[in-house]
C-alpha positions as CSV (number, residue, x, y, z in Angstrom):
1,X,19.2,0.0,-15.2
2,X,19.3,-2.9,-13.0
3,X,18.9,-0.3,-9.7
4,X,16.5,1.4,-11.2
5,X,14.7,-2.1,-12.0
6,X,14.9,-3.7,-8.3
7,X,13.6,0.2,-7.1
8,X,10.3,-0.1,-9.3
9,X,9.3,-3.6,-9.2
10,X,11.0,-5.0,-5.6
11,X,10.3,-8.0,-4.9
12,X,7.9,-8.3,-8.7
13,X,11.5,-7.8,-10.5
14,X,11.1,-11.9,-12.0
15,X,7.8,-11.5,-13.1
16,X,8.6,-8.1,-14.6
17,X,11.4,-9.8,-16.5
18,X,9.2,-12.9,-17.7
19,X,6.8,-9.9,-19.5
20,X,10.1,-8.3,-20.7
21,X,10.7,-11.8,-22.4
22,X,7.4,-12.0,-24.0
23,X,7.1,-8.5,-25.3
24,X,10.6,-9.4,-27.1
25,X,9.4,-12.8,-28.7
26,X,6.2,-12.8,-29.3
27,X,5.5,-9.3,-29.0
28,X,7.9,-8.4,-32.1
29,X,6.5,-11.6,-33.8
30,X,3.0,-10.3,-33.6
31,X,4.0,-7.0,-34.3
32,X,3.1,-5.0,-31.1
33,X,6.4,-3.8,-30.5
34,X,8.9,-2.7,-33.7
35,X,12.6,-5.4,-33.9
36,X,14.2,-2.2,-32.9
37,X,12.8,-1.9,-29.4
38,X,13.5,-5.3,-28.5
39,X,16.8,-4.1,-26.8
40,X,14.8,-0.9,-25.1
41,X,12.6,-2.7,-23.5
42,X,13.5,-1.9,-20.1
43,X,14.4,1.5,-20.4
44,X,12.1,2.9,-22.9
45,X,8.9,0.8,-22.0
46,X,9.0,-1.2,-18.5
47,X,10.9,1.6,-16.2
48,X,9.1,4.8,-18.3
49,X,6.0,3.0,-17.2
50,X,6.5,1.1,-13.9
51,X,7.4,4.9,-12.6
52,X,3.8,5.9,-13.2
53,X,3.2,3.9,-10.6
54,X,4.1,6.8,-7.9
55,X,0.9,9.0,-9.0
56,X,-1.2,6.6,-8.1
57,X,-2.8,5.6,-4.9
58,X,-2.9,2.4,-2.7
59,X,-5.6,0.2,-3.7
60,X,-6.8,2.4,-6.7
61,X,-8.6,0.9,-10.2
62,X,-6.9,1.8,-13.0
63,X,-8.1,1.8,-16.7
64,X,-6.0,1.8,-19.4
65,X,-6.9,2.9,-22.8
66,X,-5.1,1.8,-25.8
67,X,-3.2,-0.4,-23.5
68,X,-1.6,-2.0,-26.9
69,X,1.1,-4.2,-25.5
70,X,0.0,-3.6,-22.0
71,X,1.8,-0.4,-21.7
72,X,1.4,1.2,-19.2
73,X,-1.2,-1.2,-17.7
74,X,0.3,-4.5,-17.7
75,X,3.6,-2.8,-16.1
76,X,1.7,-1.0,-13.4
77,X,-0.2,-4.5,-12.5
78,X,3.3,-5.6,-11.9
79,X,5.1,-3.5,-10.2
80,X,1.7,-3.1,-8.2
81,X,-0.2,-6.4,-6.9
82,X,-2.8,-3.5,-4.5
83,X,-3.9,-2.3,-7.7
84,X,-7.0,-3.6,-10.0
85,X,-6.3,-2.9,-13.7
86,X,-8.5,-3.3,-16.5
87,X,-7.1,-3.0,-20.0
88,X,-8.8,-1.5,-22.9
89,X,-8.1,-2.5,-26.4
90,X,-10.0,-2.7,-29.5
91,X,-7.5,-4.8,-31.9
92,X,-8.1,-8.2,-31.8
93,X,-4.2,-9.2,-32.1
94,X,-3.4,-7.0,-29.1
95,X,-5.9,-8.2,-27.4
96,X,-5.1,-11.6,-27.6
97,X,-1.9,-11.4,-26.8
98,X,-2.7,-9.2,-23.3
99,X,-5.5,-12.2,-22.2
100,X,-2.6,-14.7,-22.8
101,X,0.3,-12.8,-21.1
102,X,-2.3,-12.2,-18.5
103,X,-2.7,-16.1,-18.1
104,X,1.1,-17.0,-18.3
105,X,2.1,-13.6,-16.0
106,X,-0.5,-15.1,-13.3
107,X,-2.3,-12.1,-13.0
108,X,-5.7,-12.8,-13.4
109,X,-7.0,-12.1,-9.9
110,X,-5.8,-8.3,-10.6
111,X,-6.2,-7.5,-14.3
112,X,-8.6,-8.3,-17.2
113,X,-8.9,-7.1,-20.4
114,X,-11.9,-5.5,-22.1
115,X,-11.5,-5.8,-26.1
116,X,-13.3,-2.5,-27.6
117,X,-13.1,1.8,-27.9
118,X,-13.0,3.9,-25.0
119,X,-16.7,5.1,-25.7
120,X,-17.7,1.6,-25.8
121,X,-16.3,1.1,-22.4
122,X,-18.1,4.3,-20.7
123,X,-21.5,3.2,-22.3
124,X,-21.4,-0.6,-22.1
125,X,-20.6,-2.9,-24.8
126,X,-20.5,-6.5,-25.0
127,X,-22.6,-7.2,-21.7
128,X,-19.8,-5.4,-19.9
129,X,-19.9,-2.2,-18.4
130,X,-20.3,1.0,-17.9
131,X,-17.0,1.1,-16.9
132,X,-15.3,3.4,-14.4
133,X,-12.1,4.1,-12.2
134,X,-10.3,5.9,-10.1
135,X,-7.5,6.4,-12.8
136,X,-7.5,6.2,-16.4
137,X,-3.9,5.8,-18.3
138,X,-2.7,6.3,-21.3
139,X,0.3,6.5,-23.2
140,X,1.2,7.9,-26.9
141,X,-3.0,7.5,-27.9
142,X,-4.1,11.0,-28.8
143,X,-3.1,14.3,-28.5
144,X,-4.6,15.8,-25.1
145,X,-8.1,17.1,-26.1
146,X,-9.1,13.8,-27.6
147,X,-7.6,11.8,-25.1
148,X,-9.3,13.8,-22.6
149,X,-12.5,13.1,-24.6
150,X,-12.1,9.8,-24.3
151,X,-10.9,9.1,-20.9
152,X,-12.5,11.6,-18.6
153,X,-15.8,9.6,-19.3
154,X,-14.3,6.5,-17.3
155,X,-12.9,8.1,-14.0
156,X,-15.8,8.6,-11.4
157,X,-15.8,11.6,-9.9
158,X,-12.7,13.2,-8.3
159,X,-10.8,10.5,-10.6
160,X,-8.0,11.4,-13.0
161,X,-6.6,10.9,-16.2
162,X,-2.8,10.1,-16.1
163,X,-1.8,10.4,-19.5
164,X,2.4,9.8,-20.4
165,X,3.3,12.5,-22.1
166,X,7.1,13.4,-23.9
167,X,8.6,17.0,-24.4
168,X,5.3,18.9,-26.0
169,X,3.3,17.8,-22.8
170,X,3.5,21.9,-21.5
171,X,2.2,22.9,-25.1
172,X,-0.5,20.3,-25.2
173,X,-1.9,21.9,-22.0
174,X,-1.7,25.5,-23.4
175,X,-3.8,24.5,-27.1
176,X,-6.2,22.3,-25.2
177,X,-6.5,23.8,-21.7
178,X,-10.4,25.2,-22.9
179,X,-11.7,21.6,-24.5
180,X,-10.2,19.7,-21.6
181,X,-12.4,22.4,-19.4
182,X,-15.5,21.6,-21.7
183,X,-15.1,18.0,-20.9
184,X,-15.6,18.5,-17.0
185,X,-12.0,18.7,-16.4
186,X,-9.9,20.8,-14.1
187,X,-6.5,22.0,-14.6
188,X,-4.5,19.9,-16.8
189,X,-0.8,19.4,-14.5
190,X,2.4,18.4,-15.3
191,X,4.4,15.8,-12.9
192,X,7.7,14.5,-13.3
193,X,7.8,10.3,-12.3
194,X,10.7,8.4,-11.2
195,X,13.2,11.2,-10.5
196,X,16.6,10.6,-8.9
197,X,15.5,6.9,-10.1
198,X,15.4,6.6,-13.9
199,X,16.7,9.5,-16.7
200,X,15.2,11.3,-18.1
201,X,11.9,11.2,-15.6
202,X,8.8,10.5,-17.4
203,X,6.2,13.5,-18.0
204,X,2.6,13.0,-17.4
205,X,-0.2,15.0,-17.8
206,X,-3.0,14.4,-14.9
207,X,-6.6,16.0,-15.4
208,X,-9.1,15.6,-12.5
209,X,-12.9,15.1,-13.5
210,X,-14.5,17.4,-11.6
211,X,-17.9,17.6,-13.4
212,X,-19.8,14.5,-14.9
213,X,-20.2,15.3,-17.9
214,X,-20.3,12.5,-19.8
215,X,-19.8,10.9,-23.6
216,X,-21.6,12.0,-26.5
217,X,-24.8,9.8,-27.3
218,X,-26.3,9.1,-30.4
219,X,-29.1,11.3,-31.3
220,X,-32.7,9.7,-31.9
221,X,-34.1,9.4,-35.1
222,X,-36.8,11.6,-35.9
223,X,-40.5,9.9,-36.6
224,X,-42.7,10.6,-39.6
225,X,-46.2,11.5,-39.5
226,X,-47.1,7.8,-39.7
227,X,-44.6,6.9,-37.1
228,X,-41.6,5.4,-39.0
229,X,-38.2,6.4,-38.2
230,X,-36.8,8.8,-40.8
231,X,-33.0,9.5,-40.8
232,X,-31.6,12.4,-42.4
């Protein structure tokens, strides 16, 4: 793995081991990643994410949903100091625990952390927002139409949705090829990252929004006759 490492983080390798080191302290002690992971750290999380990194273009703004841990956000932010990064997370414990590693990991010129639900980020919540970006990630959230329903909304236009993906990726595309489609999305792909580099490759999904259409919105309430809001 060590190749592999120095190949998808260069010169970034130390401060890609310092987040290694926190996701196997504090991350098992706050629960964001299971005692058992601790020693597949590198090869399950850091390399499966940091080869991501090749789909995505020089200088790009990435948002990532569900970012947890920081997965695959925080590793792309890493292995990739041209990139902005905003993760998205709705716990409070994960998201405390992303501002801080963002802190110690010196990254806050580059990343920042939004605490709240996809929908909330596309709309604007908390005085922040509507947020938007050239690429949205995502890794192990949703199955494919749901994650498309929730990401598609933050990419502007001609943006994608890079979602990691394991085995069931080609199926995925086949069940939800027509909601993805609804959603203003084109083709759902399949790409192969980090080949000849780390084994297996990891599988992602990309969707490009090609239409706007975007998230659902609350319907109004219907007045009464005297002009009070009635809801059904």
């Amino acid at each position: 793995m060590a190749g592999a490492a120095r190949t998808l983080f260069g010169d970034r390798l130390d401060l890609a081991a310092a987040y290694a080191e926190l996701l196997a302290t504090d991350g098992v002690v706050r629960g964001l990643i299971g005692p058992r992971e601790a020693p597949r750290i590198w090869d399950r999380h850091l390399l499966n994410c940091a080869a991501v990194a090749e789909r995505i273009s020089e200088g790009a703004t990435v948002l990532d949903v569900g970012s947890g841990a920081g997965l695959p956000g925080l590793v792309l932010a890493i292995a990739r100091p041209d990139l902005t990064v905003t993760l998205i997370e709705p716990l409070a414990r994960r998201t405390s625990f992303l501002i801080e590693a963002v802190e110690r990991l010196g990254l806050a010129k580059t990343v920042r952390v939004f605490r709240g639900r996809a929908e909330e980020a596309a709309t604007g919540a908390s005085g922040v927002g509507p947020l938007s970006g050239d690429v949205v990630t995502a890794r192990a959230v949703a199955p494919l139409d749901r994650l498309a329903a929730w990401c598609l909304p933050l990419a502007v236009a001609g943006g994608r949705l890079v979602a990691l993906k394991g085995a069931s990726a080609t199926e995925e595309i086949t069940e939800h090829a027509v909601t993805v489609a609804k959603l203003g999305g084109g083709e759902p792909t399949v790409h192969r990252c980090g080949v000849d580099v780390i084994d297996p490759p990891t599988t992602v999904v990309e969707i490009v929004r090609e239409r706007m259409v975007g998230p659902a919105r609350p319907k109004a309430a219907k007045k009464s006759r005297g002009g009070r809001s009635r809801r059904r």
